[in-house]
N, C-alpha and C positions, 0 to 999 in steps of 0.2 A: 466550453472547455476547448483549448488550442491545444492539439498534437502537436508535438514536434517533429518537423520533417524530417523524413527518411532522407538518411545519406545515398549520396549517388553509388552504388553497388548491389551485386545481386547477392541477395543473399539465399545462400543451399551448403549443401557439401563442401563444396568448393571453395566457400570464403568462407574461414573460422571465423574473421574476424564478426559476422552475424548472430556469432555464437555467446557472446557478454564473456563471462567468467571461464564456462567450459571450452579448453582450446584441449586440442591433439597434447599440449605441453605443458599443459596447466596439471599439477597435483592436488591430490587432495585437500591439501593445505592450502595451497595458494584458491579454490574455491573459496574455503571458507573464509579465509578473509577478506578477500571479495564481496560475498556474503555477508560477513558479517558486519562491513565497513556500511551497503549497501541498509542494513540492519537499522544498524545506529542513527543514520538519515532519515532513515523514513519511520523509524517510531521512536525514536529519541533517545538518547543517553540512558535517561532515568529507566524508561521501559525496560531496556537489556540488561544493565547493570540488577531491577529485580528478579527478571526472568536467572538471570547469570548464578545468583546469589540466591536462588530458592531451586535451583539445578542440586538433585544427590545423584548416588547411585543410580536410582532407577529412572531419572529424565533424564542422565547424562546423551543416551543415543539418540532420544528424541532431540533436543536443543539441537546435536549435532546437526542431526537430518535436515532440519526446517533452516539450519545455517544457511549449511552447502545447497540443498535441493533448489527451497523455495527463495533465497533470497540469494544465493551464491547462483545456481541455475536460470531461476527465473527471471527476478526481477531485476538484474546486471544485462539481460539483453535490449540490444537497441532497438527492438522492434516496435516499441511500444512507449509514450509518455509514460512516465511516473504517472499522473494526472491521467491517464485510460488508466492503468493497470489498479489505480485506488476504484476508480468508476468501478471496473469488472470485481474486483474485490469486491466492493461495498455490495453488488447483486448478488455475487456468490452468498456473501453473512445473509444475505436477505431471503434468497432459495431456500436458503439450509437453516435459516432458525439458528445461527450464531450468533447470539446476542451480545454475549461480553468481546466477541472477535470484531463485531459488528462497529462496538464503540470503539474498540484500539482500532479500528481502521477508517472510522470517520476522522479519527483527530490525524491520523497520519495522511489523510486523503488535503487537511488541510495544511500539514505540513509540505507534502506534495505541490503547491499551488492551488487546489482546486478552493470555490469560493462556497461561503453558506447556499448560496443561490443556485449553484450549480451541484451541490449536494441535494438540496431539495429536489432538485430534474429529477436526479438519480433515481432518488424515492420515489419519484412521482410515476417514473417509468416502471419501476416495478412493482408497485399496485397493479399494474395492467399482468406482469407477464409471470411476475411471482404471487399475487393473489392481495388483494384490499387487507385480509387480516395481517400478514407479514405487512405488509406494506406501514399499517397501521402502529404495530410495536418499534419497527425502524424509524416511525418520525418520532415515537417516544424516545427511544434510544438515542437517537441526534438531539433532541432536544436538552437530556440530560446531560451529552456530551456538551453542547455549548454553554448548557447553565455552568456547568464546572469550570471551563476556560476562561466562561466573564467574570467568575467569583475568583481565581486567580491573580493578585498581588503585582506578578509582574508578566503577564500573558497580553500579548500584543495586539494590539486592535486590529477588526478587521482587515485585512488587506484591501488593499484597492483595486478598480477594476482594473483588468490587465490592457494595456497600449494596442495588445494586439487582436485585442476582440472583437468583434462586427456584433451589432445586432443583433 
């Protein structure tokens, strides 16, 4: 897995710009669609537009939250690859026994760039720190993720290995 380098700055208080989404001048609204654009990328059209369309009354504050917070807050900052932040994801689902979060975050870890191969790591490092049985359901879980992707019409072949990867 290649991180993308850190820009030349420091980032604290001092420079919002370290901040992704959340600025001193950024509104609530301007979060969320930050967020939400952030959204749509990393788990796909289809994903939100369900999520969006099975949203009532009573998810409306949650969808909000996880807009703005997790994907307007978090994942808009530059601190981190898309490709780390799917990796950290995918251990979190695997800690916690989030199976179905598990699988929307494998396929978005490969929309991210990350490869089967470097999805397997993942797994394989968290048998050690999350436990053999977790570990065990997550390579179930990726497995089924990928059977669904190959059995997909028009789902694109594996990516190839990146230019910029060593050994």
């Amino acid at each position: 897995m290649t991180a993308t380098p850190a820009p030349d700055r420091q980032d604290g208080p001092d420079n919002q710009d370290a901040q992704g989404a959340v600025q001193r001048e950024a509104t609530t609204e301007d979060v969320y669609r930050a967020g939400l654009a952030v959204r749509r990328e990393v788990l796909g059209d289809a994903h939100v537009d369900r999520a969006t369309a099975a949203m009532d009354d009573f998810t409306a504050d949650f969808q909000d939250m996880i807009t703005r917070i997790a994907w307007g807050g978090i994942w808009t900052r530059p601190g981190l690859s898309r490709q780390m932040r799917s990796a950290v994801t995918i251990t979190a689902m695997v800690a916690h026994g989030h199976w179905d979060e598990l699988a929307m975050h494998i396929r978005a870890a490969l929309r991210n760039g990350l490869e089967r191969g470097e999805i397997k790591e993942i797994l394989l490092q968290t048998a050690i720190y999350c436990g053999v049985p977790s570990a065990n359901t997550a390579f179930k879980t990726a497995q089924e993720v990928f059977a669904r992707l190959d059995a997909e019409p028009d789902a694109p072949s594996q990516p190839a290995t990146r230019k910029d990867e060593t050994a």
